[in-house]
Short mmCIF file of the C-alpha atoms (twelve columns), coordinates in Angstrom:
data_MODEL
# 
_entry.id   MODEL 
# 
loop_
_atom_site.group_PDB 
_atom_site.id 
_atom_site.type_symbol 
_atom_site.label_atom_id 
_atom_site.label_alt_id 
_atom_site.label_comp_id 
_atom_site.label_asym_id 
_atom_site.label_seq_id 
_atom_site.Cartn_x 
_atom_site.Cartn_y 
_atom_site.Cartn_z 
_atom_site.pdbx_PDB_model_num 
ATOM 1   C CA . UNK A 1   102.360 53.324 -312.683 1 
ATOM 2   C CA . UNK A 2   104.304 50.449 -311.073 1 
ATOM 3   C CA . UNK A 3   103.428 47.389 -310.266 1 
ATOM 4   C CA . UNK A 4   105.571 44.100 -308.680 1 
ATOM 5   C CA . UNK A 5   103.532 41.185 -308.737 1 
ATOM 6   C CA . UNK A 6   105.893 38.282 -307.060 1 
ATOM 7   C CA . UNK A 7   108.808 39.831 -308.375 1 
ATOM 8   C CA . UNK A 8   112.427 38.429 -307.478 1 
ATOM 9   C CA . UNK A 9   115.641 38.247 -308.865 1 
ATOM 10  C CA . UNK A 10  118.288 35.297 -308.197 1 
ATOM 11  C CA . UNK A 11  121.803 35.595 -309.765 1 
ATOM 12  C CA . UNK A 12  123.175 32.037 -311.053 1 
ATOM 13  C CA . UNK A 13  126.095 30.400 -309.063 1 
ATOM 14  C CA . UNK A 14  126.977 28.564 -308.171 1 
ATOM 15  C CA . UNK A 15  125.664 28.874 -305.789 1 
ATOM 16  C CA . UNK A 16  122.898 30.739 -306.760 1 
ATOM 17  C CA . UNK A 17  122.322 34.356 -304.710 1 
ATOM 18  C CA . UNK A 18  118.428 35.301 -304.037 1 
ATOM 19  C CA . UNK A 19  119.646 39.112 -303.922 1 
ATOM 20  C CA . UNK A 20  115.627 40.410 -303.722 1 
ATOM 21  C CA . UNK A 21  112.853 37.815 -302.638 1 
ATOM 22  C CA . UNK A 22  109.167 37.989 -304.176 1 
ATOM 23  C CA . UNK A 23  107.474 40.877 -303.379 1 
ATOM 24  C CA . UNK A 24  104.218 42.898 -304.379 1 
ATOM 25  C CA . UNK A 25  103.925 46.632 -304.272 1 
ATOM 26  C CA . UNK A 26  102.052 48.816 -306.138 1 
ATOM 27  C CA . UNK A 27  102.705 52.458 -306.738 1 
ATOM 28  C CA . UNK A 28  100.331 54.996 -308.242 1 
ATOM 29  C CA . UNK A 29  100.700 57.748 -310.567 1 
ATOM 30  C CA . UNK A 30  102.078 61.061 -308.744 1 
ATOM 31  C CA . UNK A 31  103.150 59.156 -305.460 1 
ATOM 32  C CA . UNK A 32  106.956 59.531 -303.681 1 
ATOM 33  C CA . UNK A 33  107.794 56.483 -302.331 1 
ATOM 34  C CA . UNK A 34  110.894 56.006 -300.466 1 
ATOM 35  C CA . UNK A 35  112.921 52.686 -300.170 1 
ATOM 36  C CA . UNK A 36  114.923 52.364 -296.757 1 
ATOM 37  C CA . UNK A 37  117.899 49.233 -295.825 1 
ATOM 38  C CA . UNK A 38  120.937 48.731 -295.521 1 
ATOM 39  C CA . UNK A 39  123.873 48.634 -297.652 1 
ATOM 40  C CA . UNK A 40  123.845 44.865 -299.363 1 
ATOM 41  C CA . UNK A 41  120.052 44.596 -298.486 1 
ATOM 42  C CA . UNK A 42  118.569 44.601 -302.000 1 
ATOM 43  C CA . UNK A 43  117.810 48.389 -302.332 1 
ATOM 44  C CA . UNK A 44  119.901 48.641 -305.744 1 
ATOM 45  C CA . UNK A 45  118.485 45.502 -307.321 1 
ATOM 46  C CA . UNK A 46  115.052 46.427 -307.016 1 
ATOM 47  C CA . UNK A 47  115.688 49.903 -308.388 1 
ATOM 48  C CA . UNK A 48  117.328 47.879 -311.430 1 
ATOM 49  C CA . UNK A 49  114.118 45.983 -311.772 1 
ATOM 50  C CA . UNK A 50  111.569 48.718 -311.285 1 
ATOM 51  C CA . UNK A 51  114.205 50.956 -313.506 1 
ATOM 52  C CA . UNK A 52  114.301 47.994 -316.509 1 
ATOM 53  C CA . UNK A 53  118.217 47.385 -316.244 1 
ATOM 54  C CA . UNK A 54  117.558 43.853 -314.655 1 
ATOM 55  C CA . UNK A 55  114.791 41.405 -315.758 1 
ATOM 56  C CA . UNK A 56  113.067 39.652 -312.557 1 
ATOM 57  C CA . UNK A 57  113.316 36.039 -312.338 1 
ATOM 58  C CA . UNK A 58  110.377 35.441 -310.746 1 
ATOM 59  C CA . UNK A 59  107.352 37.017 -310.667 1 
ATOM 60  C CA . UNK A 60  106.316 40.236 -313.288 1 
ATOM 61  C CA . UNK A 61  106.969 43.945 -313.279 1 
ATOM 62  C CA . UNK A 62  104.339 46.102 -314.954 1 
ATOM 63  C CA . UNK A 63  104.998 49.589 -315.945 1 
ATOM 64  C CA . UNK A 64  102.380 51.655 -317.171 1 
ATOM 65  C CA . UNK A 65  100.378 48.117 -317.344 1 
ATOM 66  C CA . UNK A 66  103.000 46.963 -319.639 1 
ATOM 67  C CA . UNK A 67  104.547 43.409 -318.649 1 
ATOM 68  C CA . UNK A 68  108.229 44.549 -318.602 1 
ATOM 69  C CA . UNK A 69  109.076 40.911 -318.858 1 
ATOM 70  C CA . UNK A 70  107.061 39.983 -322.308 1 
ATOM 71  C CA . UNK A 71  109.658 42.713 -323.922 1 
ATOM 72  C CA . UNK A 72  112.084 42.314 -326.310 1 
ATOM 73  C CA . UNK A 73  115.647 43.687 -324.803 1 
ATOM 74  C CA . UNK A 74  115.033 46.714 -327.669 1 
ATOM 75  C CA . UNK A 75  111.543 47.375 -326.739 1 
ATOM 76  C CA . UNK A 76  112.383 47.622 -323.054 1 
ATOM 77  C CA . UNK A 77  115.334 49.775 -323.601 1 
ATOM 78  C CA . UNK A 78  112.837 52.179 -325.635 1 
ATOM 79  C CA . UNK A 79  110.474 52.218 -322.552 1 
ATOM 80  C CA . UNK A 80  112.956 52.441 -320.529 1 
ATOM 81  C CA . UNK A 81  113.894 55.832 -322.374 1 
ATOM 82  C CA . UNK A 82  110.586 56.961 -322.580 1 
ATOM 83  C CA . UNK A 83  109.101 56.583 -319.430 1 
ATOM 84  C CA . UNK A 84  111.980 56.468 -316.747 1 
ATOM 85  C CA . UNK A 85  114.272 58.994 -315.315 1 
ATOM 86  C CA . UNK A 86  117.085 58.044 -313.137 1 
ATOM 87  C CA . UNK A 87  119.173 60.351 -310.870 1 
ATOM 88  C CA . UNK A 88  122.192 58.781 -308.758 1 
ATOM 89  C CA . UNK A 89  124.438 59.675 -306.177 1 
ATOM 90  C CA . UNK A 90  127.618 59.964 -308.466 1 
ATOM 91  C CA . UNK A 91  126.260 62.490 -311.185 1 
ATOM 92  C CA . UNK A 92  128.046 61.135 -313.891 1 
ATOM 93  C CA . UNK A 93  128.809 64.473 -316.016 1 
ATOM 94  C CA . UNK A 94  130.907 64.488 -318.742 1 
ATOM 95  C CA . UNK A 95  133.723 66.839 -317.973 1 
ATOM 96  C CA . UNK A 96  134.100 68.500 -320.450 1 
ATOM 97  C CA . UNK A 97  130.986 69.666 -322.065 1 
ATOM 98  C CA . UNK A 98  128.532 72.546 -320.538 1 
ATOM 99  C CA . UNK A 99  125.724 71.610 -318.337 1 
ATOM 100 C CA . UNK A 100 122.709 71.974 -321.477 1 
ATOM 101 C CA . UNK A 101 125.054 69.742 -323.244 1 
ATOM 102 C CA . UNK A 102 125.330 67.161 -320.549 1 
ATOM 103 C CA . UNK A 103 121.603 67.596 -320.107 1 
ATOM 104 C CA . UNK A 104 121.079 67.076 -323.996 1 
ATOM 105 C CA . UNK A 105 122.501 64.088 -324.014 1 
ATOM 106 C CA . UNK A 106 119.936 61.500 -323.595 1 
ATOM 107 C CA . UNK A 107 117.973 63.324 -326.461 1 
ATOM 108 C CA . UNK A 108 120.578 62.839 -329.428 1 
ATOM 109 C CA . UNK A 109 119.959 59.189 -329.342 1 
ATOM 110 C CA . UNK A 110 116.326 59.822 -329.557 1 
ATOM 111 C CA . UNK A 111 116.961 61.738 -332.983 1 
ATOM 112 C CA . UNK A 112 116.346 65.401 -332.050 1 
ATOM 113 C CA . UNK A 113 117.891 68.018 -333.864 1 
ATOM 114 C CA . UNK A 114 120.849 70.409 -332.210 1 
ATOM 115 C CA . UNK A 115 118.635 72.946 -331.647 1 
ATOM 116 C CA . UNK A 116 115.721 71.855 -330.267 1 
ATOM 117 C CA . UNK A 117 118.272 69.343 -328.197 1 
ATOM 118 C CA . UNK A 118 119.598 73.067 -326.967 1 
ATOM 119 C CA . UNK A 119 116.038 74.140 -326.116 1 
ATOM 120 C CA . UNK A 120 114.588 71.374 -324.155 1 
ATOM 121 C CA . UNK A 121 117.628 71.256 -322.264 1 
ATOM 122 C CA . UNK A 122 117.319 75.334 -321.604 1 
ATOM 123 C CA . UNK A 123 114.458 75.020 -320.430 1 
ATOM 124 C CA . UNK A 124 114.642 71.981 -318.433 1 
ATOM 125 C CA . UNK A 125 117.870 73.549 -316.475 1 
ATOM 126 C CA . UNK A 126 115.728 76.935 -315.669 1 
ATOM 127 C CA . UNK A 127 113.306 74.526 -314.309 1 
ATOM 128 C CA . UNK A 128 115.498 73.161 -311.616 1 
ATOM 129 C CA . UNK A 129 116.552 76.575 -311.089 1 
ATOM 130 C CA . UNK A 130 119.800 76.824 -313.312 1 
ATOM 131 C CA . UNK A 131 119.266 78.955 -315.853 1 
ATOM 132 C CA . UNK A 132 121.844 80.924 -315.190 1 
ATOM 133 C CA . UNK A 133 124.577 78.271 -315.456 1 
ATOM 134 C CA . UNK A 134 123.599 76.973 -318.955 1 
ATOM 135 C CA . UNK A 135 127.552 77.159 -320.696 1 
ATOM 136 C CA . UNK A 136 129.168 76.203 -317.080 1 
ATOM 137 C CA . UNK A 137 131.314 72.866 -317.196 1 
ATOM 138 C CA . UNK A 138 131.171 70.477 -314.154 1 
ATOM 139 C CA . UNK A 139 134.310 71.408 -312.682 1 
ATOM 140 C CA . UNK A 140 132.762 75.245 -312.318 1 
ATOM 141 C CA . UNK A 141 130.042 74.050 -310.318 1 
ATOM 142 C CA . UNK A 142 129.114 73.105 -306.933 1 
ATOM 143 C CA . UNK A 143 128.049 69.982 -305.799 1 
ATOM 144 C CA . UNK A 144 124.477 70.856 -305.184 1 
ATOM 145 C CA . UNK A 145 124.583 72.099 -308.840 1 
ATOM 146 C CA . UNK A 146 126.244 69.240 -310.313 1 
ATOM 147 C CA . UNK A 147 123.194 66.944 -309.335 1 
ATOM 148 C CA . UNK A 148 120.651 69.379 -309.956 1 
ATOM 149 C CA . UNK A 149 121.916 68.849 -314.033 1 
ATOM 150 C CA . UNK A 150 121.800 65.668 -313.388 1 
ATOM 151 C CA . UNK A 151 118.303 65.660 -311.938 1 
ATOM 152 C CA . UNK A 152 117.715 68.213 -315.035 1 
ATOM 153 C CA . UNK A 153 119.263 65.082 -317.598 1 
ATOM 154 C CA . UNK A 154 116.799 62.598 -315.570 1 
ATOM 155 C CA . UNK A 155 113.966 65.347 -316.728 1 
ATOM 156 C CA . UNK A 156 114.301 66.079 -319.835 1 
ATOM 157 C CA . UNK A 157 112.435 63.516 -321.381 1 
ATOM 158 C CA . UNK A 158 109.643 63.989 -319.958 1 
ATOM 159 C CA . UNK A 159 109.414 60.771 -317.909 1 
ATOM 160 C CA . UNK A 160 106.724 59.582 -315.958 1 
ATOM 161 C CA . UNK A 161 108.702 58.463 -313.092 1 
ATOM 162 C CA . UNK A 162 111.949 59.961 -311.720 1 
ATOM 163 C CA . UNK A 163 114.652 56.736 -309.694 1 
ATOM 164 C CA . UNK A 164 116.780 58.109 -307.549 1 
ATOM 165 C CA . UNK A 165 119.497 56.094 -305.639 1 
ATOM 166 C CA . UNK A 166 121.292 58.124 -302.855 1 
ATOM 167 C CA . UNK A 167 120.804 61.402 -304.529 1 
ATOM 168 C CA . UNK A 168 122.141 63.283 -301.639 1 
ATOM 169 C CA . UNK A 169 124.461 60.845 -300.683 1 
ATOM 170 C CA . UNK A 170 127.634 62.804 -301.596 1 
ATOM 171 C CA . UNK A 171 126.494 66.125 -300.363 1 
ATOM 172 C CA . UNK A 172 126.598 68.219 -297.180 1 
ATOM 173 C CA . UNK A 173 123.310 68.553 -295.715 1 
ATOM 174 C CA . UNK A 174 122.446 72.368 -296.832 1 
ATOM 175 C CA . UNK A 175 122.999 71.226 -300.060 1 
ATOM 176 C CA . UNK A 176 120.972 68.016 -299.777 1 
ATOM 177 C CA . UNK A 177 118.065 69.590 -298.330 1 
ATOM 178 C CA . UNK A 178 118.117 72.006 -301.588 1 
ATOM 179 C CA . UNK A 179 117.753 69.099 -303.745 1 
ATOM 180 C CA . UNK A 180 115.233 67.386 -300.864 1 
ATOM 181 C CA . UNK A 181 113.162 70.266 -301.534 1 
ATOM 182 C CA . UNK A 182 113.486 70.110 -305.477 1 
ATOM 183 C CA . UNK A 183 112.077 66.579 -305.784 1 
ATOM 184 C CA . UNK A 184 109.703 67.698 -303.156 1 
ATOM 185 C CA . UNK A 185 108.521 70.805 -305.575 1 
ATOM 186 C CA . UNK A 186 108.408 67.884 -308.627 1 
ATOM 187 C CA . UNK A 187 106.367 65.994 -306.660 1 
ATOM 188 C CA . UNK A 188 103.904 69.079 -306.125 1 
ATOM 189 C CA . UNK A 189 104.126 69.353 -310.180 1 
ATOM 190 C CA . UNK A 190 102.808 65.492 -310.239 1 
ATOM 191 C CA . UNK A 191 106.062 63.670 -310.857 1 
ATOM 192 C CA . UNK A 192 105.962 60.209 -310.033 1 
ATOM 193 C CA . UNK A 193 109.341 59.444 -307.351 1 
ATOM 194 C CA . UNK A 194 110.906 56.497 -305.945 1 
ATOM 195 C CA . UNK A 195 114.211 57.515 -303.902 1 
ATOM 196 C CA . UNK A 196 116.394 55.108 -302.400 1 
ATOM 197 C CA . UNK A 197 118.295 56.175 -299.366 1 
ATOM 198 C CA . UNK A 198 119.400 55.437 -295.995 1 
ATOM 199 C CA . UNK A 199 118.979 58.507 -294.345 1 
ATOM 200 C CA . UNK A 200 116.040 58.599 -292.092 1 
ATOM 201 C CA . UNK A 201 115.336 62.689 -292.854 1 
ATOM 202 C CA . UNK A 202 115.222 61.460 -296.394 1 
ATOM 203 C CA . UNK A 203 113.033 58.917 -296.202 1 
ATOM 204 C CA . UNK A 204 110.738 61.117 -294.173 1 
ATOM 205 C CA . UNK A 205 110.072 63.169 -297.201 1 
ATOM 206 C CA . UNK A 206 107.893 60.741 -299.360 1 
ATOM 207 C CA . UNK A 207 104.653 59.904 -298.498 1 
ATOM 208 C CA . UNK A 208 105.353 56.197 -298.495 1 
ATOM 209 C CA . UNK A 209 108.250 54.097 -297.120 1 
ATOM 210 C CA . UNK A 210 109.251 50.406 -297.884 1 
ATOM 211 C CA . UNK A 211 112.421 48.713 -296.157 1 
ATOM 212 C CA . UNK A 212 114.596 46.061 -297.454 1 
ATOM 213 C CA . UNK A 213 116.055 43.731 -295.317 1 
ATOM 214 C CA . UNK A 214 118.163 40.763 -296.476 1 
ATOM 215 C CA . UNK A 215 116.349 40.984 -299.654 1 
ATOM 216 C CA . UNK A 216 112.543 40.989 -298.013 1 
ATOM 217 C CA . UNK A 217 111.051 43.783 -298.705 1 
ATOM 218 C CA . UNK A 218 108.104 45.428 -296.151 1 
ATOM 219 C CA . UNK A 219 105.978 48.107 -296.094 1 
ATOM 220 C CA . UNK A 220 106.611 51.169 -292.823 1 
ATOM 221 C CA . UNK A 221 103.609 52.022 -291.390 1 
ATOM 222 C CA . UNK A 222 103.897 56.114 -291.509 1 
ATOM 223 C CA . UNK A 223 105.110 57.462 -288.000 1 
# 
């Protein structure tokens, strides 16, 4: 699904900033792996690699065995589309339209029509277990169900792998373990997860961890 082979990134300076150092990981098809460090240790630019917003400078990223890097900046946003989901810690709703319409979004720009837009985006909000909230604006709900439309907006097109950063960052811990235990149940459905955190109890959830340390990155043996 993923693969870093000596992939980097250094920002230009002067003087120049090696914000993630060459590293190698590979991460199949269905697996939640969870990225652990500190703030300013790297965690965010790798997700921008892995998650196509940044292009390494060293090394290659494969996804899906495609060489991220031989792409064109419009062929990579396209996969990018396609294939990636991304859920953050700030759910970034527009205010004022309803939850299937914030959900719908990402599909208009693909060229589906209004009411299959609708549809997709019903049925992707009953599937994180908001059916019943479909016409609700942001401000009406709760903070637990503002990111569970935003993990429903990461879903709806059908990715193949699901980024999180922090995605219960902002939340009280009831309401973090409820969306804990939906990526959990995604991952049971064969979703493909990477979640960036730095809570321990979150990182305990995926079956893999990696850490981040002044831009090294490492492998946790499972405790």
């Amino acid at each position: 699904m993923v693969e870093l082979r000596g992939a980097g990134l250094t920002y230009p300076g002067p003087p120049p900033v090696r914000a993630l150092a060459a590293c190698d990981l590979t991460v199949d098809q269905g697996e939640f792996v969870t990225v652990v460090g500190p703030s300013g240790a790297g965690k965010s630019t790798f997700l921008n690699i892995v998650g196509l917003l940044d292009a390494p400078t060293e090394g290659v990223c494969l996804l899906d065995g495609i060489d991220t890097g031989a792409l064109k900046d419009r062929e990579r946003t396209s996969l990018r589309g396609r294939r990636i989901g991304f859920v953050f810690q700030s759910f970034h709703l527009l205010p004022h339209r309803a939850a299937w319409e914030n959900v719908a979004l990402g599909l208009l720009y693909r060229g589906v029509g209004h009411d299959e837009r609708r549809e997709l985006a019903r049925e992707t909000l009953v599937r994180v277990g908001l059916g019943h909230r479909l016409d609700a604006l942001p401000s009406t709900l709760s903070g637990g169900e503002r990111q569970r439309v935003a993990v429903a907006r990461a879903l709806v097109g059908d990715p193949s792998l699901l980024l999180c950063d922090e995605p219960t960052g902002s939340l009280d811990s009831a309401t973090a373990a409820s969306i804990l235990d939906l990526l959990a149940e995604l991952h049971r459905g064969g979703m493909t997860l990477m979640v960036i955190t730095h809570d321990p109890a979150v990182a305990a959830r995926g079956s893999r961890t990696v850490a981040i340390h002044d831009g090294v990155m490492s492998e946790l043996e499972p405790v």
